[in-house]
C-alpha positions in Angstrom: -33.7 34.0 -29.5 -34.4 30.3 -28.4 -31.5 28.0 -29.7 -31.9 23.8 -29.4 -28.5 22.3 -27.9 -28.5 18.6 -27.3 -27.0 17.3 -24.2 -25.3 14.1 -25.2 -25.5 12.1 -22.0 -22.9 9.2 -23.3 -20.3 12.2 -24.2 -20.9 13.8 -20.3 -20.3 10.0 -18.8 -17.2 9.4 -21.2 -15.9 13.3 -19.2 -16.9 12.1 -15.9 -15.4 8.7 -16.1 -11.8 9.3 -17.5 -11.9 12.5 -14.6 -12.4 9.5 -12.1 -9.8 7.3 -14.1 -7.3 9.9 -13.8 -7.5 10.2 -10.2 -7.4 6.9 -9.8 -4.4 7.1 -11.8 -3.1 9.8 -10.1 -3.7 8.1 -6.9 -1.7 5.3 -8.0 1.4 7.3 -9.1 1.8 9.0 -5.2 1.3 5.4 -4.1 3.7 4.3 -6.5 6.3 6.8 -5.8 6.3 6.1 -2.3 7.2 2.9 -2.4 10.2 3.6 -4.8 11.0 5.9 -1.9 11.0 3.3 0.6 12.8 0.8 -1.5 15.4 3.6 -1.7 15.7 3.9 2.2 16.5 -0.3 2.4 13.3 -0.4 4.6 11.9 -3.4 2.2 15.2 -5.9 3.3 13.1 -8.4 4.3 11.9 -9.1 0.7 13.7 -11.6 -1.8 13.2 -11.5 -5.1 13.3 -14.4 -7.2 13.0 -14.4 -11.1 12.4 -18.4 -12.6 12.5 -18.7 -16.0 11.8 -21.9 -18.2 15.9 -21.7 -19.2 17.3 -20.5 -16.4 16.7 -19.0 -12.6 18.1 -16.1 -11.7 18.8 -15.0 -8.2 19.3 -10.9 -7.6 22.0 -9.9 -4.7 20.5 -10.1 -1.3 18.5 -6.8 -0.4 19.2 -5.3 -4.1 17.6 -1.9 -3.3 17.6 -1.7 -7.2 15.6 -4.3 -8.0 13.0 -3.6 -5.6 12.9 0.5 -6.7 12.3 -0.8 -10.6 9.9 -3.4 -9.1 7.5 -0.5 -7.6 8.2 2.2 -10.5 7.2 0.5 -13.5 3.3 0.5 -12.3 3.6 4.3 -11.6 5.3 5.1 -14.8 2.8 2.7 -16.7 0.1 4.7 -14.8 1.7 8.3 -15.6 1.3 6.9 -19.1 -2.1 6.0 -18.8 -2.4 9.0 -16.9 -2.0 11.3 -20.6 -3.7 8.9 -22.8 -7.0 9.9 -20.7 -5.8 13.6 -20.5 -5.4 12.9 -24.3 -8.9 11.4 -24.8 -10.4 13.7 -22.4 -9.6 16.7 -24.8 -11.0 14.8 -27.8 -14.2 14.1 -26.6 -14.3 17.5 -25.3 -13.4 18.9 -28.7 -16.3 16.9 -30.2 
């Protein structure tokens, strides 16, 4: 029995590009993570931070290890979140 399917080229793109996104996302994580590590290990003592405000400047400790770990894990948790969005997108497009 012959049956018609339709391959939808745009829905096959959509697939392939949020697979490359998530890798890239992915990638960005390990990278992420890594340096959090490093912060942790005071190899980063060489960098100050400064935060200047229109109000007020604020000065952290010298070599806060804190400040740099937060510094380096907010892109990998922003990207962890991004990271499921396109896991979440990738199974509706797959579901349509």
């Amino acid at each position: 029995m012959n049956t018609f399917s339709t391959i939808d080229p745009a829905k096959n793109l959509a697939e392939v590009s949020i697979r490359i996104l998530q890798v890239f996302s992915a990638i960005l994580i390990c990278i992420s993570g890594y340096m959090v590590y490093l912060a942790y290990l005071d190899i980063m003592t060489d960098w100050n931070l400064s935060f200047q405000f229109s109000f007020f400047d604020y000065y952290p400790e010298e070599n806060s290890r804190i400040w740099h770990m937060i510094f380096f894990a907010i892109p990998g948790i922003l990207s962890l979140m991004g990271f499921f969005v396109l896991s979440y997108l990738g199974k509706v497009i797959k579901s349509e």
